[in-house]
PDB file with one MODEL, atoms N, CA, C and O in Angstrom:
MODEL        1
ATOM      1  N   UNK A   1       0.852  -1.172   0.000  1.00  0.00           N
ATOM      2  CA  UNK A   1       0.000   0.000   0.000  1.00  0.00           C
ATOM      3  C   UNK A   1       0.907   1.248   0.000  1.00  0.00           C
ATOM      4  O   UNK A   1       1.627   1.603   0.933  1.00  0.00           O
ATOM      5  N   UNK A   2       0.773   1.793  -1.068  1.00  0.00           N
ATOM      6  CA  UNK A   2       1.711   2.813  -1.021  1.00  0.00           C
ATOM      7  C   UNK A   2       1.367   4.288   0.058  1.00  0.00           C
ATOM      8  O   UNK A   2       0.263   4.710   0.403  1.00  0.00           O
ATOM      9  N   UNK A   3       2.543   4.754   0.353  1.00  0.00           N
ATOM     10  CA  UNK A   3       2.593   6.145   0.829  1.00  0.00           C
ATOM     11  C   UNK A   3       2.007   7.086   0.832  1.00  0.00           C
ATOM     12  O   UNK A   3       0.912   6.581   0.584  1.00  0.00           O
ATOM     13  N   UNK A   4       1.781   8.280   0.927  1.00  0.00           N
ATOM     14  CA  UNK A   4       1.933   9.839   0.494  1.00  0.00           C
ATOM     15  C   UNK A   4       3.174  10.252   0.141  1.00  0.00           C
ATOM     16  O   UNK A   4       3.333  11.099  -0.738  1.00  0.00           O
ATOM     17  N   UNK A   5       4.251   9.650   0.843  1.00  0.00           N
ATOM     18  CA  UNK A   5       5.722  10.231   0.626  1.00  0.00           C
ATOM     19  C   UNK A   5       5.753   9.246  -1.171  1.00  0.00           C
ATOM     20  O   UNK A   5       6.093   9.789  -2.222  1.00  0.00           O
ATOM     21  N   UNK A   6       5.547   8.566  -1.111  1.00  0.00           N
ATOM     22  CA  UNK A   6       6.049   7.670  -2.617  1.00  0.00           C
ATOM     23  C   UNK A   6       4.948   8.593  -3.445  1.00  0.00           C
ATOM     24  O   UNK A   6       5.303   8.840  -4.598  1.00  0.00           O
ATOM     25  N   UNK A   7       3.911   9.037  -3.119  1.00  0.00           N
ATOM     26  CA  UNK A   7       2.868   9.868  -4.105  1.00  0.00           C
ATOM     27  C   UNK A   7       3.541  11.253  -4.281  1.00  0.00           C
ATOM     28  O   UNK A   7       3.170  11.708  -5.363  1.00  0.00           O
ATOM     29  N   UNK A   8       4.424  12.142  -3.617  1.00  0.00           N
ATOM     30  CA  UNK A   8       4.965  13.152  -3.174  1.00  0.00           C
ATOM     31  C   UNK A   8       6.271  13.189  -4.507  1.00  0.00           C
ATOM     32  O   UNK A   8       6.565  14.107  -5.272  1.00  0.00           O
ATOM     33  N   UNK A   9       6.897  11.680  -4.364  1.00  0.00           N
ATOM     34  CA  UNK A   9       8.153  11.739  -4.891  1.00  0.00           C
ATOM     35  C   UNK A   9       7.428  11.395  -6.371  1.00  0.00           C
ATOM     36  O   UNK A   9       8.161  12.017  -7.140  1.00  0.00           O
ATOM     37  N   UNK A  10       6.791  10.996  -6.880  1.00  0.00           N
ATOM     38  CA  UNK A  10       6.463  10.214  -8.324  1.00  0.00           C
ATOM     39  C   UNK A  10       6.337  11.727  -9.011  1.00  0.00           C
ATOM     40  O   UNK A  10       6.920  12.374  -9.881  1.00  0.00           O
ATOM     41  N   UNK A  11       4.838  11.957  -7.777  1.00  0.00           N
ATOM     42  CA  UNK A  11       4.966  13.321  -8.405  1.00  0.00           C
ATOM     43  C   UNK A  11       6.055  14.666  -8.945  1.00  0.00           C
ATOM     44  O   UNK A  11       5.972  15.324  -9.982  1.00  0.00           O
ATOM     45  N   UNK A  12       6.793  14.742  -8.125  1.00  0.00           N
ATOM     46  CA  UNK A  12       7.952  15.748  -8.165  1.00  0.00           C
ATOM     47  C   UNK A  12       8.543  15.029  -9.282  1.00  0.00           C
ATOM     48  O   UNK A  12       8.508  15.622 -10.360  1.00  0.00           O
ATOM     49  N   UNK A  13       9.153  13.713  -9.249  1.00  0.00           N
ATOM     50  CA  UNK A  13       9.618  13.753 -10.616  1.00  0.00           C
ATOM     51  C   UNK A  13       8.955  13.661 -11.789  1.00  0.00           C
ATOM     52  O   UNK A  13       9.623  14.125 -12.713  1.00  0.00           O
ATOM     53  N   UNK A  14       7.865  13.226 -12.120  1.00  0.00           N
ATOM     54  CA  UNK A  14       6.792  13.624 -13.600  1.00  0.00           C
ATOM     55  C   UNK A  14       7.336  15.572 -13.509  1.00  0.00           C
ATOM     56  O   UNK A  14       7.806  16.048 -14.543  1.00  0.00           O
ATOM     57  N   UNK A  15       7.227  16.326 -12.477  1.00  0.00           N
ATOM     58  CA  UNK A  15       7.228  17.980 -12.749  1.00  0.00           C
ATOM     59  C   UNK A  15       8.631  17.770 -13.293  1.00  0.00           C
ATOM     60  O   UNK A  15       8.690  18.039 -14.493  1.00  0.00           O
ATOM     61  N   UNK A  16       9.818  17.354 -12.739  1.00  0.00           N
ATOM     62  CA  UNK A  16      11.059  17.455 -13.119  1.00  0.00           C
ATOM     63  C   UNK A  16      11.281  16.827 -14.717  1.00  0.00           C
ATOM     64  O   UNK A  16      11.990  17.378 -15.559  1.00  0.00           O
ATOM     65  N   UNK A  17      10.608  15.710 -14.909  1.00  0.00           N
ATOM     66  CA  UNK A  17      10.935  15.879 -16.307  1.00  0.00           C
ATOM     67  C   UNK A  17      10.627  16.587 -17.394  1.00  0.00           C
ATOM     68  O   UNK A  17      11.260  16.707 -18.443  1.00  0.00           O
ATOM     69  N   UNK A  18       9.474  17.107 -17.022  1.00  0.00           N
ATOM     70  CA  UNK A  18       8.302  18.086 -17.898  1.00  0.00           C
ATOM     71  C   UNK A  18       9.338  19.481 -17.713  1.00  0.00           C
ATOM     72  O   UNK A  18       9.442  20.214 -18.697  1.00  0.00           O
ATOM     73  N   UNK A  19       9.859  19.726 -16.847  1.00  0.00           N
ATOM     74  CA  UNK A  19      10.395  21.222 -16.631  1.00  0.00           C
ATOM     75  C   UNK A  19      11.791  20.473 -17.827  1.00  0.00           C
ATOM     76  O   UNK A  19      11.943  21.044 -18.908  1.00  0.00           O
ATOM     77  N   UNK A  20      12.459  19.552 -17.577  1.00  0.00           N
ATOM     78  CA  UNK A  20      13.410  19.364 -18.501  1.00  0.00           C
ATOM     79  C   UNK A  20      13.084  19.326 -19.649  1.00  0.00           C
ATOM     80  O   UNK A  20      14.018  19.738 -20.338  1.00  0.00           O
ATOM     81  N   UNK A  21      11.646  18.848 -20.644  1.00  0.00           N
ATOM     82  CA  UNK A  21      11.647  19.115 -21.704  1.00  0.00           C
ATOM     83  C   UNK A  21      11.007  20.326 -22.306  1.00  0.00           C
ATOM     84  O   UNK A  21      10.436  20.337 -23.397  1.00  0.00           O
ATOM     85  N   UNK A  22      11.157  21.384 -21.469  1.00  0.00           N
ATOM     86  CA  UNK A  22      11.043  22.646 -21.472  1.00  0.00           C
ATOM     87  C   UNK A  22       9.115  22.868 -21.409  1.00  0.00           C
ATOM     88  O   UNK A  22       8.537  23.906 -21.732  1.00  0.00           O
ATOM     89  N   UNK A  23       8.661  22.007 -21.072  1.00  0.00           N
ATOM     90  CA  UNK A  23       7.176  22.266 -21.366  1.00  0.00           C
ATOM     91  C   UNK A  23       6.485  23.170 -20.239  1.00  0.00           C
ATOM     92  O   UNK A  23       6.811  22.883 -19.087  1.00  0.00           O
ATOM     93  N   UNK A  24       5.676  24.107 -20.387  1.00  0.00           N
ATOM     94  CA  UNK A  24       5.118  25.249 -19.790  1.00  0.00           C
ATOM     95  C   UNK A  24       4.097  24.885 -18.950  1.00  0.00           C
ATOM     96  O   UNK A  24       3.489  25.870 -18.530  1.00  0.00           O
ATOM     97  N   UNK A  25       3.624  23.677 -18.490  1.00  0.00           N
ATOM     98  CA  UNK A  25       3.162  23.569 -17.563  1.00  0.00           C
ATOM     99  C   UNK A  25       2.890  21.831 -17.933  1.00  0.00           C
ATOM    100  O   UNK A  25       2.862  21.377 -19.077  1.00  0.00           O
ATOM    101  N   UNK A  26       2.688  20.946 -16.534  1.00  0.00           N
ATOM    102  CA  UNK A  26       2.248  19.373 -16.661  1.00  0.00           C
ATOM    103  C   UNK A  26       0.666  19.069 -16.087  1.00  0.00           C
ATOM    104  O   UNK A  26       0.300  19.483 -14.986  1.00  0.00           O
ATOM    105  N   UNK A  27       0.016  18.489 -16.761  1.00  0.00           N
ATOM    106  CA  UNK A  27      -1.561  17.996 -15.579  1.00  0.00           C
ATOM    107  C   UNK A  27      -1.057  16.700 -15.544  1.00  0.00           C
ATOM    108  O   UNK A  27      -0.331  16.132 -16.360  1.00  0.00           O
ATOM    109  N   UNK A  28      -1.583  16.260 -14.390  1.00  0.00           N
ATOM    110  CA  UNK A  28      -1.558  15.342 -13.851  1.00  0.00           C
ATOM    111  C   UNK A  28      -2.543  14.730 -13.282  1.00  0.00           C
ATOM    112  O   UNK A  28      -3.030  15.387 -12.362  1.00  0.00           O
ATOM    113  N   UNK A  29      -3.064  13.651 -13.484  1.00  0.00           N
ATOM    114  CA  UNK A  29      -4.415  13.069 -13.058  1.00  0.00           C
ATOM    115  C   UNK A  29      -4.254  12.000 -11.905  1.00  0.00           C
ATOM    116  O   UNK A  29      -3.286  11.245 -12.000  1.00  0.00           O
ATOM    117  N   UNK A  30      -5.079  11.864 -10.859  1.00  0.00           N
ATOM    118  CA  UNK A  30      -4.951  11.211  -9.546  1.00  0.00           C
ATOM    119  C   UNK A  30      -4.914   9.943 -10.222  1.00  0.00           C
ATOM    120  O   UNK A  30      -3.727   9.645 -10.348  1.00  0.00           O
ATOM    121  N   UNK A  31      -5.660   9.051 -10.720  1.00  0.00           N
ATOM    122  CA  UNK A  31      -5.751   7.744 -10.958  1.00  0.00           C
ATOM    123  C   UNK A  31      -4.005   7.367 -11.887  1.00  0.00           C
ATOM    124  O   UNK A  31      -3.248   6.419 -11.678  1.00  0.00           O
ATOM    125  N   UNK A  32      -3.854   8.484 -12.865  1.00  0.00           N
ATOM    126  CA  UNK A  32      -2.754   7.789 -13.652  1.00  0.00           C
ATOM    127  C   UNK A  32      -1.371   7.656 -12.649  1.00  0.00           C
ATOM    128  O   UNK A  32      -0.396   6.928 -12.834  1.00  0.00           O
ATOM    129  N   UNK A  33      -1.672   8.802 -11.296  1.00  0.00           N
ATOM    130  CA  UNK A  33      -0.575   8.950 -10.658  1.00  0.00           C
ATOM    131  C   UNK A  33      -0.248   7.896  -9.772  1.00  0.00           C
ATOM    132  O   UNK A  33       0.896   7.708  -9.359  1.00  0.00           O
ATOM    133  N   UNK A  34      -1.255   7.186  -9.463  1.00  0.00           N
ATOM    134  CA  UNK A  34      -1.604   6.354  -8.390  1.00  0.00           C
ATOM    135  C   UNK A  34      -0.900   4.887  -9.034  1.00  0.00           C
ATOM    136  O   UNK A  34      -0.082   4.104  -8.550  1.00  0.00           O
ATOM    137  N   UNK A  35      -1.670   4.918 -10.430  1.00  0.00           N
ATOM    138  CA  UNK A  35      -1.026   3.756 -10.877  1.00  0.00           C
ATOM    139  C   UNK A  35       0.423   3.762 -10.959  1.00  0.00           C
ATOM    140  O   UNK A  35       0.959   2.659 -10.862  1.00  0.00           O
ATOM    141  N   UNK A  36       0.987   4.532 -11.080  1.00  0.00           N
ATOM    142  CA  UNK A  36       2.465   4.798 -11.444  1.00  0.00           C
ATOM    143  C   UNK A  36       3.085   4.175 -10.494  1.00  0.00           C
ATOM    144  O   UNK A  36       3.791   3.187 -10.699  1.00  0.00           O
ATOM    145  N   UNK A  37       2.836   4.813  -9.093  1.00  0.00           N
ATOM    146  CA  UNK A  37       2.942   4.544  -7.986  1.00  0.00           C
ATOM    147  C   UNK A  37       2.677   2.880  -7.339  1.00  0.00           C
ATOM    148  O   UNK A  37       3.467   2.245  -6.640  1.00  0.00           O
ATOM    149  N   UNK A  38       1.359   2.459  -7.809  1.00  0.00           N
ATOM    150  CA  UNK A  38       0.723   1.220  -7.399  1.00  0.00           C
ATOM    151  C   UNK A  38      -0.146   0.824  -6.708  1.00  0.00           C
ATOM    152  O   UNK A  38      -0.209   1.781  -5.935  1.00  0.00           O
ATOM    153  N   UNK A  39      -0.915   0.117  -6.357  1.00  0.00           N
ATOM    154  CA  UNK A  39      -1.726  -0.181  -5.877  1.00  0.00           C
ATOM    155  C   UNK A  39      -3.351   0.408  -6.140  1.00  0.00           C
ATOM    156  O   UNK A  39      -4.353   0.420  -5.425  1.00  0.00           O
ATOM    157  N   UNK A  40      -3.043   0.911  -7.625  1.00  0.00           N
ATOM    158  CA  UNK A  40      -4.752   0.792  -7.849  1.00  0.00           C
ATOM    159  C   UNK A  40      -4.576   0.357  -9.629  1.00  0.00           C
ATOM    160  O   UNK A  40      -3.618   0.301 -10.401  1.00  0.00           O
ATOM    161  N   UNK A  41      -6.029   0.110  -9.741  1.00  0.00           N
ATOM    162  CA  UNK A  41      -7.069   0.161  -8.838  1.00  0.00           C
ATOM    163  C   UNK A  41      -7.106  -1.684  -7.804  1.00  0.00           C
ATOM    164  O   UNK A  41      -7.057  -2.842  -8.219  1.00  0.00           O
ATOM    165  N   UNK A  42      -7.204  -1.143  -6.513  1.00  0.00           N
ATOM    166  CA  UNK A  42      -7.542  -1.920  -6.024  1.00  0.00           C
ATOM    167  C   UNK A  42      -8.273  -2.082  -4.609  1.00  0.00           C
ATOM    168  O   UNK A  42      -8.907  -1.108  -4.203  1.00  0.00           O
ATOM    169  N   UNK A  43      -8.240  -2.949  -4.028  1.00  0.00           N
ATOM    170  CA  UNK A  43      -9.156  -2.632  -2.490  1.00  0.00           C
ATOM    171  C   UNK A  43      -8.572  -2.330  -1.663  1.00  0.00           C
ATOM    172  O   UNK A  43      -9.158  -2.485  -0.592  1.00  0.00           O
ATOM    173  N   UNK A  44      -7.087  -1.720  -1.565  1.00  0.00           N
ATOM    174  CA  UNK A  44      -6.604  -0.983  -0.217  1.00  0.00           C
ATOM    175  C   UNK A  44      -5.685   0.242  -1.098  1.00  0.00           C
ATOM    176  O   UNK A  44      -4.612   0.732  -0.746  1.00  0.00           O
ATOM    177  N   UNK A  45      -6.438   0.534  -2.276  1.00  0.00           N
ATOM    178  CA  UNK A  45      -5.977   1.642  -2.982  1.00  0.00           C
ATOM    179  C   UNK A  45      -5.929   3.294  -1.665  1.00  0.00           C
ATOM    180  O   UNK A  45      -6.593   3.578  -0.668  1.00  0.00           O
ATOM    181  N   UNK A  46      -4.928   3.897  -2.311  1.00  0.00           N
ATOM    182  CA  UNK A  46      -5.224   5.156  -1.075  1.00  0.00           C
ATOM    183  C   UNK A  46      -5.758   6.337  -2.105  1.00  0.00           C
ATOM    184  O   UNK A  46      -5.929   7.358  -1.439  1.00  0.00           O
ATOM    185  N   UNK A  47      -5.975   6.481  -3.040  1.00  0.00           N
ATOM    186  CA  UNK A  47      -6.533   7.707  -3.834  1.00  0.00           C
ATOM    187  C   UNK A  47      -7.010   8.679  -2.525  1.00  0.00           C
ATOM    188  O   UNK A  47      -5.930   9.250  -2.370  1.00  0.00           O
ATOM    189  N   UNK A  48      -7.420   8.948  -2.036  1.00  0.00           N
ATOM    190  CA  UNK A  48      -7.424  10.306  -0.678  1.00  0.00           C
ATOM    191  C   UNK A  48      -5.828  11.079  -0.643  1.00  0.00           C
ATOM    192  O   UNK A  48      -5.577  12.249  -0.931  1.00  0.00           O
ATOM    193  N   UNK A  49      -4.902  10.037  -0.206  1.00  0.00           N
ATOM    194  CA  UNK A  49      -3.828  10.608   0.141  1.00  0.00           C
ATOM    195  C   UNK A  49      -3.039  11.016  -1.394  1.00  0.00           C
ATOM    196  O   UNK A  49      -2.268  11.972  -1.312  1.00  0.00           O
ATOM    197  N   UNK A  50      -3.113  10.673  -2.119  1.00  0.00           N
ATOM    198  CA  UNK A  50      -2.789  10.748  -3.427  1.00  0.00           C
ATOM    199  C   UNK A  50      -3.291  11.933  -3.957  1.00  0.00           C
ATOM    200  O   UNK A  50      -2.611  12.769  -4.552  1.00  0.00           O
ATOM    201  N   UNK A  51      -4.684  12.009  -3.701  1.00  0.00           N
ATOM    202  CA  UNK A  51      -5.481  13.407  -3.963  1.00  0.00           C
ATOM    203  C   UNK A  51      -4.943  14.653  -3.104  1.00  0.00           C
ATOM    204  O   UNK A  51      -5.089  15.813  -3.489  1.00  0.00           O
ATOM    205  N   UNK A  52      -4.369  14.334  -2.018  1.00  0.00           N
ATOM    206  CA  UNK A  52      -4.542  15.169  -1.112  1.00  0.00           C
ATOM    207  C   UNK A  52      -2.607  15.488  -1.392  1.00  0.00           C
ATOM    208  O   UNK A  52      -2.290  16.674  -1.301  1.00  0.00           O
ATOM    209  N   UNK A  53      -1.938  14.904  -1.572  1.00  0.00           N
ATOM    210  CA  UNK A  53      -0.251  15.389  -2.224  1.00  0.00           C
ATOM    211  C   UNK A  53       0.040  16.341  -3.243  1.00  0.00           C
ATOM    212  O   UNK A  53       0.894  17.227  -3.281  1.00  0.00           O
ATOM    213  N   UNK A  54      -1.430  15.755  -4.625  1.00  0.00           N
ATOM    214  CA  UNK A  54      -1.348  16.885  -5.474  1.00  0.00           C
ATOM    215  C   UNK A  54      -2.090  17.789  -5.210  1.00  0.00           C
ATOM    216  O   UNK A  54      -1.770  18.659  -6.021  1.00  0.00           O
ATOM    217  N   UNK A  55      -3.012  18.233  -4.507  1.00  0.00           N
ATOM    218  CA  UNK A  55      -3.567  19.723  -3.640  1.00  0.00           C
ATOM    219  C   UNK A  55      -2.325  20.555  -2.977  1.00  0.00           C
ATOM    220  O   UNK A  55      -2.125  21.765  -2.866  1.00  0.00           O
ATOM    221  N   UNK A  56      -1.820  19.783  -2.712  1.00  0.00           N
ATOM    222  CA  UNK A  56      -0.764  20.280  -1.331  1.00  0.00           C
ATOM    223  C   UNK A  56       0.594  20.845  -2.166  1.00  0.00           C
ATOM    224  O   UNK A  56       1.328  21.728  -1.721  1.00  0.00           O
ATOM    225  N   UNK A  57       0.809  20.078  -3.625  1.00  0.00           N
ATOM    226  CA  UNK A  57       1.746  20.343  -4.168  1.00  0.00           C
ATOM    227  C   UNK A  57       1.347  21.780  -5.218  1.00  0.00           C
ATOM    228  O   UNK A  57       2.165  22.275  -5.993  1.00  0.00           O
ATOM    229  N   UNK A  58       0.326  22.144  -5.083  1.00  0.00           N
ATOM    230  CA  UNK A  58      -0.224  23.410  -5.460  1.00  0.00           C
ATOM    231  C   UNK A  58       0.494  24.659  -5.456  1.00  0.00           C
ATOM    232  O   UNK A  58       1.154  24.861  -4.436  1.00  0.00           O
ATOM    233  N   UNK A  59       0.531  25.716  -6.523  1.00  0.00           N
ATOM    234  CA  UNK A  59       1.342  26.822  -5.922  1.00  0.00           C
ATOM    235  C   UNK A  59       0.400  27.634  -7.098  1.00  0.00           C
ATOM    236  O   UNK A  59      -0.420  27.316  -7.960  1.00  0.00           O
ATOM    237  N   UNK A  60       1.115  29.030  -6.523  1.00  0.00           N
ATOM    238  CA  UNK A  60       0.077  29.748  -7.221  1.00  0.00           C
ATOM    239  C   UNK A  60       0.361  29.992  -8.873  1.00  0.00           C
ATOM    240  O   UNK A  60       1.520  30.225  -9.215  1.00  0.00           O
ATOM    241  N   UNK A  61      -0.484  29.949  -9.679  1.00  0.00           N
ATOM    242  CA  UNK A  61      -0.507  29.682 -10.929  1.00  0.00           C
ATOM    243  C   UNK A  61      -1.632  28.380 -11.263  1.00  0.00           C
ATOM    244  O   UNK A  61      -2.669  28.390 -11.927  1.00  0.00           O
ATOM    245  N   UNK A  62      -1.049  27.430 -10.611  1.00  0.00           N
ATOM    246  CA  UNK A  62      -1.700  26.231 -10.635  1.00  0.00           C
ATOM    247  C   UNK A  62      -3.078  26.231 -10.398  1.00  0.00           C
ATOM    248  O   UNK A  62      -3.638  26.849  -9.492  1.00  0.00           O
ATOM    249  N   UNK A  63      -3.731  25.353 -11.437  1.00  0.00           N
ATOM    250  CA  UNK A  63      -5.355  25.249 -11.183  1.00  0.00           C
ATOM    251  C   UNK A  63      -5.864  23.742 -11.429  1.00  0.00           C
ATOM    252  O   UNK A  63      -5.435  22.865 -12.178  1.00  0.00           O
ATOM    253  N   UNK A  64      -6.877  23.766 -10.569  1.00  0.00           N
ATOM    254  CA  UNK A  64      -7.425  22.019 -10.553  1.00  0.00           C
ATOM    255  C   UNK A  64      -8.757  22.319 -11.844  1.00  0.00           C
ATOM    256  O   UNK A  64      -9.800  22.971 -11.792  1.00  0.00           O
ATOM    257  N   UNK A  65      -8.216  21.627 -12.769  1.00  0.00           N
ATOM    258  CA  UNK A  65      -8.291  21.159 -14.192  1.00  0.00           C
ATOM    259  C   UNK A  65     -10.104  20.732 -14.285  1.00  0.00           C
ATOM    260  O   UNK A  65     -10.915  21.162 -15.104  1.00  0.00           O
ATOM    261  N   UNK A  66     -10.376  19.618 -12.984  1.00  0.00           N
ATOM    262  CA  UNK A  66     -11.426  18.429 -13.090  1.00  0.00           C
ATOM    263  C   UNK A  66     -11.086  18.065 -11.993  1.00  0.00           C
ATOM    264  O   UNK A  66     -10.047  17.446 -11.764  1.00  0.00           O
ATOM    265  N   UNK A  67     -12.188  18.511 -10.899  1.00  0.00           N
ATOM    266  CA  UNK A  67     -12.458  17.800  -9.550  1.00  0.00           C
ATOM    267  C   UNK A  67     -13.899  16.578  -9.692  1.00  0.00           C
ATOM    268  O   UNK A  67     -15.013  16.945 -10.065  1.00  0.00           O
ATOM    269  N   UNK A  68     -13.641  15.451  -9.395  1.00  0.00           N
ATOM    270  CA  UNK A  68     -14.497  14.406  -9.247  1.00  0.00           C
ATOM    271  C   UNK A  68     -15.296  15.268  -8.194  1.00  0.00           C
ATOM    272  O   UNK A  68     -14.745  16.207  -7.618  1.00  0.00           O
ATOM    273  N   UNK A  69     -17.127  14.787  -7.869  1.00  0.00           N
ATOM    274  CA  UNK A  69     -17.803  14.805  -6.739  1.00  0.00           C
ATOM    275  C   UNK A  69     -17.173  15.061  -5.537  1.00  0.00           C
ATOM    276  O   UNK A  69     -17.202  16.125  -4.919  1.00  0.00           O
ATOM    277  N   UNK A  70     -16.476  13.814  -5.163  1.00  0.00           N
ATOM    278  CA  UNK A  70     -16.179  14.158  -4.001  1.00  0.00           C
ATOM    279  C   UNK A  70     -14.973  14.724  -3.731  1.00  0.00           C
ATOM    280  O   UNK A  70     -14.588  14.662  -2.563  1.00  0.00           O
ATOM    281  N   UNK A  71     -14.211  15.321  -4.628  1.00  0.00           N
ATOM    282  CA  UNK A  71     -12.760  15.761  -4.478  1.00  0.00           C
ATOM    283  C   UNK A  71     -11.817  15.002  -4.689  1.00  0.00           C
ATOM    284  O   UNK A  71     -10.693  15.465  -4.879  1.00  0.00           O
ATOM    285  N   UNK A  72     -12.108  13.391  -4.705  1.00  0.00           N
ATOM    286  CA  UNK A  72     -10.889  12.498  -4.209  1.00  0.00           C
ATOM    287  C   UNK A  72     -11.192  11.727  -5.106  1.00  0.00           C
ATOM    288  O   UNK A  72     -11.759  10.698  -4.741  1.00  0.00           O
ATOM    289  N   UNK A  73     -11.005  11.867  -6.206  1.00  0.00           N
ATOM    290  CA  UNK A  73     -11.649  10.321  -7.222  1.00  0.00           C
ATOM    291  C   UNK A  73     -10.191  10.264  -7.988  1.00  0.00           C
ATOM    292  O   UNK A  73      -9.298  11.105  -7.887  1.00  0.00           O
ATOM    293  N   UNK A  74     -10.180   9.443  -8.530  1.00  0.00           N
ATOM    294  CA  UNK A  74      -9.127   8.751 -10.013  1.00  0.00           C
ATOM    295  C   UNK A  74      -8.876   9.889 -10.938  1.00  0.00           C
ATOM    296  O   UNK A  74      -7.773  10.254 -11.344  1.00  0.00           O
ATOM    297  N   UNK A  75     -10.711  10.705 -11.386  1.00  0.00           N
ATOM    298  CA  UNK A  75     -10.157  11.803 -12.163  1.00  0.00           C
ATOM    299  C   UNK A  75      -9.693  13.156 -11.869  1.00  0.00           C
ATOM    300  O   UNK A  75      -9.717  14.039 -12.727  1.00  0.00           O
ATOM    301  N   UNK A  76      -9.144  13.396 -10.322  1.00  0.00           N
ATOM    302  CA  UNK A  76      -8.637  14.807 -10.021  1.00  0.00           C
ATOM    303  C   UNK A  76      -7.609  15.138 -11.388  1.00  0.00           C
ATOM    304  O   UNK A  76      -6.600  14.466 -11.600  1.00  0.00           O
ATOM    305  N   UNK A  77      -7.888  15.876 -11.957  1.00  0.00           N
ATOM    306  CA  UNK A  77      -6.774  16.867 -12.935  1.00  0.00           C
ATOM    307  C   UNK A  77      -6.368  17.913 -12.273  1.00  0.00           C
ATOM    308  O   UNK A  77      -7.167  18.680 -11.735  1.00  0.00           O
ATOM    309  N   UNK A  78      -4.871  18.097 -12.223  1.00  0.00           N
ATOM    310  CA  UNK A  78      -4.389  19.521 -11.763  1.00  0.00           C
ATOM    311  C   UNK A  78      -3.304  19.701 -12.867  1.00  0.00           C
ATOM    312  O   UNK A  78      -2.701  18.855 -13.527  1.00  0.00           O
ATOM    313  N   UNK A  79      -3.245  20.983 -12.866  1.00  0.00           N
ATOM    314  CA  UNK A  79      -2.394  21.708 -14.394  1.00  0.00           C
ATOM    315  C   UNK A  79      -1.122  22.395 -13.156  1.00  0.00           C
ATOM    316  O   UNK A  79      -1.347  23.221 -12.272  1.00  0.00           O
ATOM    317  N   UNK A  80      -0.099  21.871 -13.413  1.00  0.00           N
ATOM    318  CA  UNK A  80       0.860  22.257 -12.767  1.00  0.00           C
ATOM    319  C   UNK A  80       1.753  23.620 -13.591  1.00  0.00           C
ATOM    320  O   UNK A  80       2.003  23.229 -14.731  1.00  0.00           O
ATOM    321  N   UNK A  81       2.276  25.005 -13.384  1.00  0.00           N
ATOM    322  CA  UNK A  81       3.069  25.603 -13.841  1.00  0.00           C
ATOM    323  C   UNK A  81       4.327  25.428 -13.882  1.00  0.00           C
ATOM    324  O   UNK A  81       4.933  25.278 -12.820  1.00  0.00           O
ATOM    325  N   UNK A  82       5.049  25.405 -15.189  1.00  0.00           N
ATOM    326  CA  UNK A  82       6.247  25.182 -15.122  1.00  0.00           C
ATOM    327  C   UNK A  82       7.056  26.429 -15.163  1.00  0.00           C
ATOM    328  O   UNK A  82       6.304  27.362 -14.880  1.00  0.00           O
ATOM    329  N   UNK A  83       8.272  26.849 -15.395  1.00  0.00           N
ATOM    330  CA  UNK A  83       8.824  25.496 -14.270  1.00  0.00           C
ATOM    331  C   UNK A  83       8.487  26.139 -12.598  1.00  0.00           C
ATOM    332  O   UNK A  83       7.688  27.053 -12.393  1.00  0.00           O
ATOM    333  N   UNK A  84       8.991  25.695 -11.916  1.00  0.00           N
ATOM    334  CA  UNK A  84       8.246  25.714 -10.644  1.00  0.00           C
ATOM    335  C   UNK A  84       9.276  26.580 -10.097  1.00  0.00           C
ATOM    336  O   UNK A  84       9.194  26.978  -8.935  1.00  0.00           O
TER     337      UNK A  84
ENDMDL
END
């Protein structure tokens, strides 16, 4: 069952490569991030904490793309600014 810290780090590096191929900003979607990471989809998936890393990894510029119902679904989209 993965982390927040392993959701924290996947994330930071998807921004780090996107800032290396000079691209002006990355989205990133909770479910694709999760998979990257592991453990979904499945029944002790953490999508909350996953949701809740890329909120947190927010800065200003940045805007949430596609919030699911409840905030915490597979399809959170956030549009990250590059470079950071």
């Amino acid at each position: 069952m993965p982390k927040s810290e392993e959701f924290r780090i996947e994330l930071e590096r998807q921004i780090a490569r996107a800032e290396a191929r000079g691209l002006a900003f990355l989205e990133v979607i909770s479910g694709e991030l999760h998979r990257n990471v592991g453990g979904y989809p499945g029944p002790d998936h953490r999508m909350p904490a996953c949701c809740s890393v890329m909120r947190a990894a927010m800065r200003g510029g940045d805007q949430i793309v596609h919030a699911p119902p409840s905030g915490q679904g597979a399809t959170l989209r956030i549009r990250y600014q590059l470079p950071r």
